[in-house]
Structures are given as C-alpha cells and as structure tokens.
C-alpha positions as a Markdown table, in Angstrom:
| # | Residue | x | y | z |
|---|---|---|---|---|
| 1 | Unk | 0.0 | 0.0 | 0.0 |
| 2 | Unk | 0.8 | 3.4 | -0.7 |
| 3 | Unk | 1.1 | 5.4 | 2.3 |
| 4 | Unk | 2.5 | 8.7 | -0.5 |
| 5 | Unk | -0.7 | 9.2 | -2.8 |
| 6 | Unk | 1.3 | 11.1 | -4.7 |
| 7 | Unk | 1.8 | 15.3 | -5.1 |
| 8 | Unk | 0.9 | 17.8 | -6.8 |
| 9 | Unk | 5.2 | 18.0 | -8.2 |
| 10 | Unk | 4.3 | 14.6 | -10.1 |
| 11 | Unk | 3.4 | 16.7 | -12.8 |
| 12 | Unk | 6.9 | 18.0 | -13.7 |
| 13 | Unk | 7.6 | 21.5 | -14.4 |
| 14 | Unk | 5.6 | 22.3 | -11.3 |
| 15 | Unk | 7.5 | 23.5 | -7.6 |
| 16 | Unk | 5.7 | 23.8 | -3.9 |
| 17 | Unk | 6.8 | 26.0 | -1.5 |
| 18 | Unk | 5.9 | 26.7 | 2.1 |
| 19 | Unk | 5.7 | 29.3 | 5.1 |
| 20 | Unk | 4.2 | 29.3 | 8.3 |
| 21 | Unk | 4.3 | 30.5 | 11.3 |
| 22 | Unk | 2.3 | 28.6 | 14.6 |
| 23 | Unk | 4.0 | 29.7 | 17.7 |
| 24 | Unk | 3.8 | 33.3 | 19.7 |
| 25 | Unk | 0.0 | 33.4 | 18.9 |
| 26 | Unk | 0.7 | 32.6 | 15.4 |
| 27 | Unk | -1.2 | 29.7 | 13.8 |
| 28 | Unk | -1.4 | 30.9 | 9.9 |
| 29 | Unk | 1.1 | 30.7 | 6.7 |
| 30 | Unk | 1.5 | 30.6 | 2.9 |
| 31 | Unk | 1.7 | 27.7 | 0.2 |
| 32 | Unk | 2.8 | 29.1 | -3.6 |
| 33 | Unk | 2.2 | 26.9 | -6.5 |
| 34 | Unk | 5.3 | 27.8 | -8.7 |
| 35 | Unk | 6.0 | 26.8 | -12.7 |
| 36 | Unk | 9.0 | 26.5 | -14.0 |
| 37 | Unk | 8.0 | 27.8 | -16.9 |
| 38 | Unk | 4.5 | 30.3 | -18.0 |
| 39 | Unk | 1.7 | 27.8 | -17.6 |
| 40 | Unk | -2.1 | 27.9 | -19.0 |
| 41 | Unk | -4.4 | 28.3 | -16.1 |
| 42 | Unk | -8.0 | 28.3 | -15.1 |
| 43 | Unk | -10.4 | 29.0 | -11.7 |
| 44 | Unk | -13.7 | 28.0 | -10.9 |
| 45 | Unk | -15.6 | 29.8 | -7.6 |
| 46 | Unk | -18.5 | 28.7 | -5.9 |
| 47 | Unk | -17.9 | 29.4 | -2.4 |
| 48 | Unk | -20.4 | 31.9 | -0.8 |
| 49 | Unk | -17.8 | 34.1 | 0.8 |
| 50 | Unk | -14.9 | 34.0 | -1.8 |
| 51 | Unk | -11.1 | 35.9 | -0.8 |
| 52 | Unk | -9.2 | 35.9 | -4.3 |
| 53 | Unk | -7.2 | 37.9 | -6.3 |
| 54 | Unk | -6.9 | 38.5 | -10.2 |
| 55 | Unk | -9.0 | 35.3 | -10.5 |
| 56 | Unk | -10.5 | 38.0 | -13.5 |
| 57 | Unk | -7.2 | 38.0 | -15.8 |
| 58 | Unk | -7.7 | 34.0 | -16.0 |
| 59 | Unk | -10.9 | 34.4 | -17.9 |
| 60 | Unk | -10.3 | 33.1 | -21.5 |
| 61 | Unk | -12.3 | 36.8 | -22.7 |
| 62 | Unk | -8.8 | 38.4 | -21.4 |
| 63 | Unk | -5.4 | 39.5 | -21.9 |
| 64 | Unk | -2.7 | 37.6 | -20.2 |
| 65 | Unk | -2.1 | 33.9 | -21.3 |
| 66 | Unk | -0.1 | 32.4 | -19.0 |
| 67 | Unk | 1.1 | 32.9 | -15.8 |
| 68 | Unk | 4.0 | 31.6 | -13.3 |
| 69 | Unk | 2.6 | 30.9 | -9.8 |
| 70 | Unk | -0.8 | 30.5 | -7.7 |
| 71 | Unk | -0.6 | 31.8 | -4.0 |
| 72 | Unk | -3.2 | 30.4 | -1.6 |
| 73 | Unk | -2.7 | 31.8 | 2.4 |
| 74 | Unk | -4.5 | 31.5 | 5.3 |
| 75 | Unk | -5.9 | 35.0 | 7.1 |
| 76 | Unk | -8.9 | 36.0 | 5.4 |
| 77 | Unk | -9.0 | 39.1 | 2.7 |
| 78 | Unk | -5.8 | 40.1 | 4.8 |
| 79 | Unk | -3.6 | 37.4 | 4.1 |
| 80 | Unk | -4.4 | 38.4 | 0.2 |
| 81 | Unk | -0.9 | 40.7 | 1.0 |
| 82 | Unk | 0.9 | 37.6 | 0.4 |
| 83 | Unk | 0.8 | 37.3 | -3.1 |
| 84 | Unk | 2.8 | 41.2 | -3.1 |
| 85 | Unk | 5.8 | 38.9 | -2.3 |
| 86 | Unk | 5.3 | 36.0 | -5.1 |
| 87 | Unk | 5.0 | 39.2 | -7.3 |
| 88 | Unk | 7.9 | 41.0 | -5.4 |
| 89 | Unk | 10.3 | 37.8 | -6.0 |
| 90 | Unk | 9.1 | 37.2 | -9.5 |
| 91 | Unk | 9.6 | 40.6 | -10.7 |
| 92 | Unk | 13.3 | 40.1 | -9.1 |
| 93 | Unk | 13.7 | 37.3 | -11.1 |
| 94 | Unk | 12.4 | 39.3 | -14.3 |
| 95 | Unk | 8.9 | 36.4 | -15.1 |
| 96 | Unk | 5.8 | 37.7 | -15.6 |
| 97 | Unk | 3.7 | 39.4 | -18.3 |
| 98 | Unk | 6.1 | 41.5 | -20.8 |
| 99 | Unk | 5.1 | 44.9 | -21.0 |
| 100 | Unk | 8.3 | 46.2 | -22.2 |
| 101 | Unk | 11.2 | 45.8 | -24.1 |
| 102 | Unk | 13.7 | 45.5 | -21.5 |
| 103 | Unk | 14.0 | 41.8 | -19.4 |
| 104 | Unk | 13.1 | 43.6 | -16.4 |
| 105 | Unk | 9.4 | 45.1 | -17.8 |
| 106 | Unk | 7.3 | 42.6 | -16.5 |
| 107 | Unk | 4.4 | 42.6 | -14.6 |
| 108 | Unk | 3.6 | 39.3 | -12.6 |
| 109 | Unk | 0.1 | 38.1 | -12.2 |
| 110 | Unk | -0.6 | 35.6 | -9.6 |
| 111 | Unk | -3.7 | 34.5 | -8.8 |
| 112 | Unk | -4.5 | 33.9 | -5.0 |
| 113 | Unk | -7.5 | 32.6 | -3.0 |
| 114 | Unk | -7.5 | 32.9 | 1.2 |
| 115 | Unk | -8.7 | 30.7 | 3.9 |
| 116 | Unk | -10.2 | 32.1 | 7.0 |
| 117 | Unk | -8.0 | 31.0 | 9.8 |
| 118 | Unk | -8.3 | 34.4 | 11.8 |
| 119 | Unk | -7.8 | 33.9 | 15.2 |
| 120 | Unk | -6.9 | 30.8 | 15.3 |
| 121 | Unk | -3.4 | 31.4 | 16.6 |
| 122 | Unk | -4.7 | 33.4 | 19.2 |
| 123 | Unk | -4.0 | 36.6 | 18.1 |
| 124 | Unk | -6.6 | 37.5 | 15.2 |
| 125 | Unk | -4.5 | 40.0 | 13.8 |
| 126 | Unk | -1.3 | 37.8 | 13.1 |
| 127 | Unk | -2.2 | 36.6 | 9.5 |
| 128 | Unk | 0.1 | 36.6 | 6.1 |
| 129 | Unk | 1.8 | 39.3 | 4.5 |
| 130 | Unk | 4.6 | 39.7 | 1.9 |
| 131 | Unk | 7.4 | 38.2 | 3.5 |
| 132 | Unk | 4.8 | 35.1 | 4.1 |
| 133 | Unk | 4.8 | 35.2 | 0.1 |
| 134 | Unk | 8.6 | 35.6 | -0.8 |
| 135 | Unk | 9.6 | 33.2 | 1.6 |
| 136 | Unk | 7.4 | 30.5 | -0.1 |
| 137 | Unk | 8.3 | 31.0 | -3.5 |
| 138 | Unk | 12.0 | 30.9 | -2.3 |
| 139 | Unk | 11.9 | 27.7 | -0.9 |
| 140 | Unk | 9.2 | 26.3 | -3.6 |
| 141 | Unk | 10.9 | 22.9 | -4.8 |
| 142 | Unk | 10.3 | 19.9 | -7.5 |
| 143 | Unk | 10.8 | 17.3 | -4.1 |
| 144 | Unk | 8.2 | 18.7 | -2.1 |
| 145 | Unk | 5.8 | 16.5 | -0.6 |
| 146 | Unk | 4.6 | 17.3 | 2.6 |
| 147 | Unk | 1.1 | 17.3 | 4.0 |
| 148 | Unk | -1.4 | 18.2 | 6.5 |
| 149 | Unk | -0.8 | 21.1 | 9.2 |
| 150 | Unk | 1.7 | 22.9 | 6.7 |
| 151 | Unk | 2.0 | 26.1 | 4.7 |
| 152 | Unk | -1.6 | 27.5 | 3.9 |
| 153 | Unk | -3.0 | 24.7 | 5.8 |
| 154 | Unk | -1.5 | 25.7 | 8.9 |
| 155 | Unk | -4.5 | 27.0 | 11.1 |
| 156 | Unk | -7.1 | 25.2 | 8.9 |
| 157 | Unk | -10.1 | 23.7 | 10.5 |
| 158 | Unk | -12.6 | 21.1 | 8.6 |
| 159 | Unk | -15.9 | 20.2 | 10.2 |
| 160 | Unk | -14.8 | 20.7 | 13.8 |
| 161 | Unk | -11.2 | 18.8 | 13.3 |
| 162 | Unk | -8.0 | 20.0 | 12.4 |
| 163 | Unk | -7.6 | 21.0 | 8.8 |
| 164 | Unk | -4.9 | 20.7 | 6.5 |
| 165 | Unk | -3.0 | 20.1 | 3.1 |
| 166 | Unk | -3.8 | 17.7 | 1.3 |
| 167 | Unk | -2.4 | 16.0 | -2.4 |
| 168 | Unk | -3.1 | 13.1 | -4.9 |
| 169 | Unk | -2.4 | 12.0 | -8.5 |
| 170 | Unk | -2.8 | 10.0 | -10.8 |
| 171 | Unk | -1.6 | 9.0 | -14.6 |
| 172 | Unk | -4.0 | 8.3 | -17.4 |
| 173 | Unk | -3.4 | 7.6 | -21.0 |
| 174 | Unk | -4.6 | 9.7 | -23.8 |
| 175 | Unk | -4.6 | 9.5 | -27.5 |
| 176 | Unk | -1.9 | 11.6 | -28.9 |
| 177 | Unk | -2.2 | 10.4 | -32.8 |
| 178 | Unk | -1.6 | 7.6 | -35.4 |
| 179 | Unk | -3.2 | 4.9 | -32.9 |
| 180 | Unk | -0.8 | 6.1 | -30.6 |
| 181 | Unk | -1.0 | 7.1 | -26.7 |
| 182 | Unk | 1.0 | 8.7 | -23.8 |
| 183 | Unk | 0.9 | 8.9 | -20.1 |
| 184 | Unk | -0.9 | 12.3 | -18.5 |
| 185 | Unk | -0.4 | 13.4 | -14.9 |
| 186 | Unk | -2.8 | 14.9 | -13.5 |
| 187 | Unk | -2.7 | 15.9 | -9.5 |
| 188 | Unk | -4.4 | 18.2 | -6.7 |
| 189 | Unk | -3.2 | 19.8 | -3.5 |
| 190 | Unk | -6.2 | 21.0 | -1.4 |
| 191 | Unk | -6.3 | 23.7 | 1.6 |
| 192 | Unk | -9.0 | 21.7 | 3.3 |
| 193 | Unk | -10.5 | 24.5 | 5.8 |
| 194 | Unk | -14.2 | 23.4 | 5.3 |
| 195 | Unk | -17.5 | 24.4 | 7.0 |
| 196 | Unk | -18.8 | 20.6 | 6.2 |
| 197 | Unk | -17.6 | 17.5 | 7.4 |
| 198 | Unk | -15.4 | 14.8 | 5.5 |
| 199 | Unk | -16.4 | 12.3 | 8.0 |
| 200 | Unk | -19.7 | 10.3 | 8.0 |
| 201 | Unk | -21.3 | 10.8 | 11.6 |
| 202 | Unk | -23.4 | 7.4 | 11.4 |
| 203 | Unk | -19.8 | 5.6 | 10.6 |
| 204 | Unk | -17.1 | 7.5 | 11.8 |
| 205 | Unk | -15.6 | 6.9 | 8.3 |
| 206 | Unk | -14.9 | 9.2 | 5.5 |
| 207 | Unk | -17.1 | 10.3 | 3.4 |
| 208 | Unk | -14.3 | 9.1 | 0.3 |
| 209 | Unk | -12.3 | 6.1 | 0.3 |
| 210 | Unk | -9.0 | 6.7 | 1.2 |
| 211 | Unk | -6.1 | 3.8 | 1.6 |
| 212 | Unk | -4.9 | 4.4 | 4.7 |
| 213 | Unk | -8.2 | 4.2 | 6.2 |
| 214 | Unk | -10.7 | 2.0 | 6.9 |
| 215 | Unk | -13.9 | 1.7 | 9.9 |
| 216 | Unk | -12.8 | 3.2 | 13.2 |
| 217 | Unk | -13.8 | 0.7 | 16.4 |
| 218 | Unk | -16.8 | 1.4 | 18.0 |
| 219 | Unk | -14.8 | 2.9 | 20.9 |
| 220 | Unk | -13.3 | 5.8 | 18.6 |
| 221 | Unk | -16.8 | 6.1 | 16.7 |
| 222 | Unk | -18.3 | 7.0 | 20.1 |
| 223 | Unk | -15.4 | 9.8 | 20.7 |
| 224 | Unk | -15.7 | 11.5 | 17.6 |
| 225 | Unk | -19.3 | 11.7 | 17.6 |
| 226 | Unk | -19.2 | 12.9 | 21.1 |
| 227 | Unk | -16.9 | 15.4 | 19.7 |
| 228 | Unk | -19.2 | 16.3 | 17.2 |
| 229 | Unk | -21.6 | 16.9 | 19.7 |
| 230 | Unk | -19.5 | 19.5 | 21.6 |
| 231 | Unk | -19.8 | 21.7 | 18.8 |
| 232 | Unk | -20.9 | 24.9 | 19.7 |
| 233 | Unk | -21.1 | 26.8 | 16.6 |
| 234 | Unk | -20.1 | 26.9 | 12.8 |
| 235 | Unk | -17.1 | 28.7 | 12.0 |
| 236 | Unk | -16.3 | 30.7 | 8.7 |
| 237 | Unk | -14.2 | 28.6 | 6.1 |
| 238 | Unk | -13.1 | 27.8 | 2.9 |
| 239 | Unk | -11.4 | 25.1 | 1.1 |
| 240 | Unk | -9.3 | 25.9 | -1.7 |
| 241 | Unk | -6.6 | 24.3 | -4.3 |
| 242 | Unk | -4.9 | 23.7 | -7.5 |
| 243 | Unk | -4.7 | 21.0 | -10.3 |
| 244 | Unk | -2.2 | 20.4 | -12.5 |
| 245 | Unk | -1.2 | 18.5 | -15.9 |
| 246 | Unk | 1.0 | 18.2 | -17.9 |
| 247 | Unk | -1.9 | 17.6 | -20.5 |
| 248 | Unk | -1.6 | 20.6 | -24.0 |
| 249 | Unk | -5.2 | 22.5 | -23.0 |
| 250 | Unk | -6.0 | 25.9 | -23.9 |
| 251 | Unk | -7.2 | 28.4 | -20.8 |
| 252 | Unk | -11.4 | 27.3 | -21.9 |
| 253 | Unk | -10.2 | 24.1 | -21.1 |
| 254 | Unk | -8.1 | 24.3 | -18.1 |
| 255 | Unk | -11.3 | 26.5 | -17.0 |
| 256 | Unk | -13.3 | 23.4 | -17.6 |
| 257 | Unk | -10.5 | 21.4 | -15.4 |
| 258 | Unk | -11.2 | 23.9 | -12.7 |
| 259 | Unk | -14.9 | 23.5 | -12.5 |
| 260 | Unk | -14.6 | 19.6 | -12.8 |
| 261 | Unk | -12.1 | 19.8 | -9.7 |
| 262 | Unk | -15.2 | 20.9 | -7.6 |
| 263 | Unk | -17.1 | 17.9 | -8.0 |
| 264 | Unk | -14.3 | 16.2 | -5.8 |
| 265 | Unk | -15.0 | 18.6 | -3.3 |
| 266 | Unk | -18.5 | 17.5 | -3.2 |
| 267 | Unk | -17.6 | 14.2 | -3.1 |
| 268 | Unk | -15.3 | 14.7 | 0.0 |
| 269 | Unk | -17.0 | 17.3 | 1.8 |
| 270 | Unk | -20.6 | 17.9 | 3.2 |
| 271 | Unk | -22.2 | 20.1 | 3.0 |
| 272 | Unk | -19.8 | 22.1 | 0.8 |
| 273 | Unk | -20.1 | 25.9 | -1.5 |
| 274 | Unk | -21.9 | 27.2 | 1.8 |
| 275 | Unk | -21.9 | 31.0 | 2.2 |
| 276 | Unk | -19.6 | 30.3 | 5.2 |
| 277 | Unk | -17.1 | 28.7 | 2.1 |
| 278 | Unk | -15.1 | 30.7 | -0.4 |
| 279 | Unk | -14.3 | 27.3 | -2.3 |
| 280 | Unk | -12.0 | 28.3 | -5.1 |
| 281 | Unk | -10.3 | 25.6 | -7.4 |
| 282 | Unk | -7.5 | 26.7 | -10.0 |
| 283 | Unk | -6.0 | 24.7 | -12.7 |
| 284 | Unk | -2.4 | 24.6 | -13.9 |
| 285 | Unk | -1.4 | 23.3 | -17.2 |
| 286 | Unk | 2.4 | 22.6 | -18.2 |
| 287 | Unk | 1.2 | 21.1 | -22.0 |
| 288 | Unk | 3.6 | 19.2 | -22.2 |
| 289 | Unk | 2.2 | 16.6 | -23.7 |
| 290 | Unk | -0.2 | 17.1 | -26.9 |
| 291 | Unk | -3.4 | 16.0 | -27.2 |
| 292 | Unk | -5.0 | 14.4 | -30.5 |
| 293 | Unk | -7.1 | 16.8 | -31.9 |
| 294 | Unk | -9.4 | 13.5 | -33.3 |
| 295 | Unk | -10.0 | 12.4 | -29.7 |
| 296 | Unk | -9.8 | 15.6 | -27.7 |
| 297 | Unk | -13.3 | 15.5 | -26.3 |
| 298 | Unk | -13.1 | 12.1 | -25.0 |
| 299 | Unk | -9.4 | 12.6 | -23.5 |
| 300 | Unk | -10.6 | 15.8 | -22.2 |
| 301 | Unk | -13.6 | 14.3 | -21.0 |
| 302 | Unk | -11.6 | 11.6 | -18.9 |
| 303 | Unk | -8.9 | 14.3 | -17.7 |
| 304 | Unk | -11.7 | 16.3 | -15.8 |
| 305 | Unk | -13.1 | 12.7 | -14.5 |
| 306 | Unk | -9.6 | 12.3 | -12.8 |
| 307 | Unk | -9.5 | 15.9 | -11.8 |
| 308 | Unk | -12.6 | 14.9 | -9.5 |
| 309 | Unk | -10.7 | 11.6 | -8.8 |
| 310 | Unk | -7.5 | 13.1 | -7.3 |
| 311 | Unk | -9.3 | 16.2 | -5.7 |
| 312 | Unk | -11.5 | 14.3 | -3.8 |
| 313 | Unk | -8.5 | 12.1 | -2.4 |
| 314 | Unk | -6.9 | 15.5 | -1.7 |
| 315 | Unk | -9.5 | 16.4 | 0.9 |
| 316 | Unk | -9.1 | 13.4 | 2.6 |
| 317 | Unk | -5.2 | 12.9 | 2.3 |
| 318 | Unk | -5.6 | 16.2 | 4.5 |
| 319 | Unk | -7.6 | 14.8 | 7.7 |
| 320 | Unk | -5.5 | 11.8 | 7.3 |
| 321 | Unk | -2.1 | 13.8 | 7.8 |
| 322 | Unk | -3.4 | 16.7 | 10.0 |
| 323 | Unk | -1.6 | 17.3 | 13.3 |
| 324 | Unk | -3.7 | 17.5 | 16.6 |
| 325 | Unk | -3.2 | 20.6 | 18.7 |
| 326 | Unk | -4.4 | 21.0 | 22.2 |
| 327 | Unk | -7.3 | 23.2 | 21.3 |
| 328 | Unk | -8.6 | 21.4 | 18.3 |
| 329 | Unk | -8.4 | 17.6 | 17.7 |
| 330 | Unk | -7.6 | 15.6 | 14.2 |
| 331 | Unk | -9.5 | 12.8 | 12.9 |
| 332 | Unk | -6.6 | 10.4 | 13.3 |
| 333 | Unk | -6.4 | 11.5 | 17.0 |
| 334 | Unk | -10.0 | 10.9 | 18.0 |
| 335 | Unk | -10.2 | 7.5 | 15.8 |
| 336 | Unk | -6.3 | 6.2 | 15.8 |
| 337 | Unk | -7.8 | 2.5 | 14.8 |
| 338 | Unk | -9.3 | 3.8 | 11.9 |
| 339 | Unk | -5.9 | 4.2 | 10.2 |
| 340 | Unk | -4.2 | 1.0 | 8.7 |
C-alpha cells in the first residue's frame, strides 16, 4: 500500500513552496504553487464568501495567457498581502507578463485565494503578509511532498477537526495520434479548511475512500461523535486548491479542469459551497504533452473525470495527515484505529 498518494510535483515543471508561522500566537502561513515555466491556467468559484485575487485576468475573454505561480494563504482578505511577495520575488527574477522591451518590464500576475483562519493562533490579527509570500516562492521545490498542518493549511479547521494540506495524482493515458497514446499526470493539493464535514457521523468513516483508512472501532466512533456533539457553533471557512497536468489544454479548457475539480469537493466534503465557504479551485497546465485533436473531447472528457478523482482524495489525504493541537483535535487523533 501506498502510504504517499502522490503530489501535486508529479506533474513536472511544477515546484511547492511553504511558510508558516504557529507559535507566539501565530497559527497561519502561505503555500505558492510555482512553474518552472508560464503555464495555462483556469479558476472556478463557488464558495459563498470568496477571498481571491486576479482570479479575473484568468478568464479566456482576457489578456494575459499564461502565468507563473498560484498563492493560496490562510488569514482571510488580509492574508491576500501575500501574493505582493510572489510578485515582489518574481519581478526580481524578471517572469511575468512582458510589457516592455527590457527583461526587467514585466508585470507578474498571480492568482491567490484565502482561507479564514483568523484567530486561530490566538491573536486574530497575526495573518500573512509579503514576506509570508517571498519566503514560499524561495523555498518552492520539484521534491516537495509534505502534507497536513503545513504552509496554507497551517490553522485550517474542517468540520470541527484540524484541517490541512492535502495531495493526490494520478496518470492516465490519452490518444496523442496515429493509434498512438502517452501517459498524462494529472494531481491536486487541497487547503482543506471546510464548513462541512469529510467524516460520516453514522460511521465515523470518510465520506471518500481513502487507503490508509478504513472503519474506526466502536470505541473511537463514540469519541468522535461525542466530539461532534461538543460543537458549539459553525465557524467561517473555505477550502481551496490547485490541479495540475502536464496535458496541451488551452485556458477554456483548463477552466473546464477547474470547474470539474469541484465535483471532488462535493464528493469529500458535506455540505460544501456554503456562504460560510469561499471554495475556489485553480488549474495549472504545463502542455507538455499534446493531445490528439481527433480524440480531444473524450481525452478531455476523462482528464476532468480524474480531476474529480484526485481532488477528492486530496481532501481526505488532508484529515488523514493533520496534526492535533491542544485546542482542536484531528481525525486520526480521535479515531487512531481507523488508520491502517
């Protein structure tokens, strides 16, 4: 068994990169989705109370084409400051959209979407800010794999537990011409921060198979519904995240990508696009490898099938590799025989 599902650097080209903070009142940080290269990219929003930024410039009606790196922080509309230091570092580095003739003319757009962590740290005003942002994209690497209470996911809370990061992927193969096929990658990393519930109450299990999982004892079923229970209140939330491929798609379709990518949040998480949620999904493309043009709609067609597939695992790699805290409790802490 698998105990690594995978991450969202399978598809190559693309780099993670981490900040946080949790200590000193601090409980918040900063994950940056970084291409090696300009990438197509797409979003999708259907969270009620949405935090994002240039999500607009990805619509396929607009201007810029491709861009370099996605930002996604905890700390509400003001953790939205981190993305000034992806652009900050980028510009240093002279990537972003040309506007000039000189190397140096470049403006970098970088989407972002927020979580709402405020306050979790204990101090609500310690959220993100630039140097959350720079610091990510400078330690954004092709090896990272690490999940639950990290980066973005840092303070995240889902359905009462302790939230997370989450990743998955997966390789499919599509027609690419003269009866010929090749391998796509497609992957997700989720910031699971969700008003719903991944976990069924009347089982204790999750609402998505996962493989390190399987049915808590009756013992641990009892705890976590007693937890459950001891819930005073729903808190506000969001989940977001990011696929990726390495699959040729044009922005329509990467949009496409994007919206499919929610369908594995529904899958994972319930109830999910509450107004308490800003659920936001991007998609990266590295198009890499080509498409046939013959069978596009069908390989298209199973590429946002998988985009469900590996989001959905996402969500629940999260839980799985969430840390407990004193304050707030993880799924793996309140049902430990529930993990293989």
């Amino acid at each position: 068994m698998r105990s690594d599902l995978g991450s969202l650097t399978d598809v190559a080209g693309i780099r993670i990169g981490h900040y946080n903070r949790s200590n000193r009142n601090w409980r918040t940080g900063t994950t940056v989705v970084l291409a090696d290269h300009p990438v197509t990219a797409g979003v999708d929003v259907r969270g009620g109370g949405p935090g994002t930024r240039e999500t607009d410039a990805l619509s396929p009606m607009n201007l810029v084409d491709k861009i370099d790196a996605i930002c996604l922080s905890g700390g509400s509309a003001y953790g939205l400051r981190a993305a000034d230091g992806v652009v900050d570092e980028l510009a240093d580095r002279e990537r972003g959209f040309r506007v000039g003739p000189e190397a140096h003319q470049v403006v970098p757009v970088i989407p972002s979407a927020v979580i709402f962590d405020l306050g979790r740290g204990g101090h609500f005003r310690h959220h993100p800010d630039a140097e959350f942002g720079r610091k990510a994209t400078r330690s954004a690497s092709a090896r990272e794999r690490r999940r639950g209470s990290i980066g973005a996911g840092t303070g995240a809370v889902a359905g009462g537990l302790r939230g997370g990061i989450g990743m998955a992927s997966a390789t499919i193969d599509v027609p690419v011409g003269d009866e010929k096929v090749s391998s796509v990658t497609i992957a997700a990393l989720c910031v699971v921060n969700a008003r719903g519930s991944l976990i069924d109450p009347s089982s204790g299990r999750a609402w998505e198979p996962h493989p390190q999982l399987k049915s808590p004892s009756s013992a641990d079923r009892q705890r976590y519904a007693e937890h459950v229970d001891s819930l005073t209140a729903a808190s506000l939330n969001t989940t977001v995240g990011v696929v990726a491929t390495d699959a040729q798609i044009d922005r329509s379709e990467a949009t496409r990508l994007a919206m499919s990518s929610h369908d594995g949040l529904a899958r994972s998480i319930r109830p999910v696009h509450t107004l308490a949620d800003g659920d936001t999904m991007f998609a990266m493309a590295t198009s890499s490898v080509d498409i046939d043009s013959l069978e596009r709609t069908l390989a298209l067609s199973r590429l946002s099938e998988v985009a469900a597939d590996v989001t959905a695992l996402a969500c629940i790699d999260a839980i799985v590799h969430a840390e407990p805290m004193a304050d707030m409790p993880s799924y793996t802490s309140l049902c430990p025989s529930a993990l293989r």
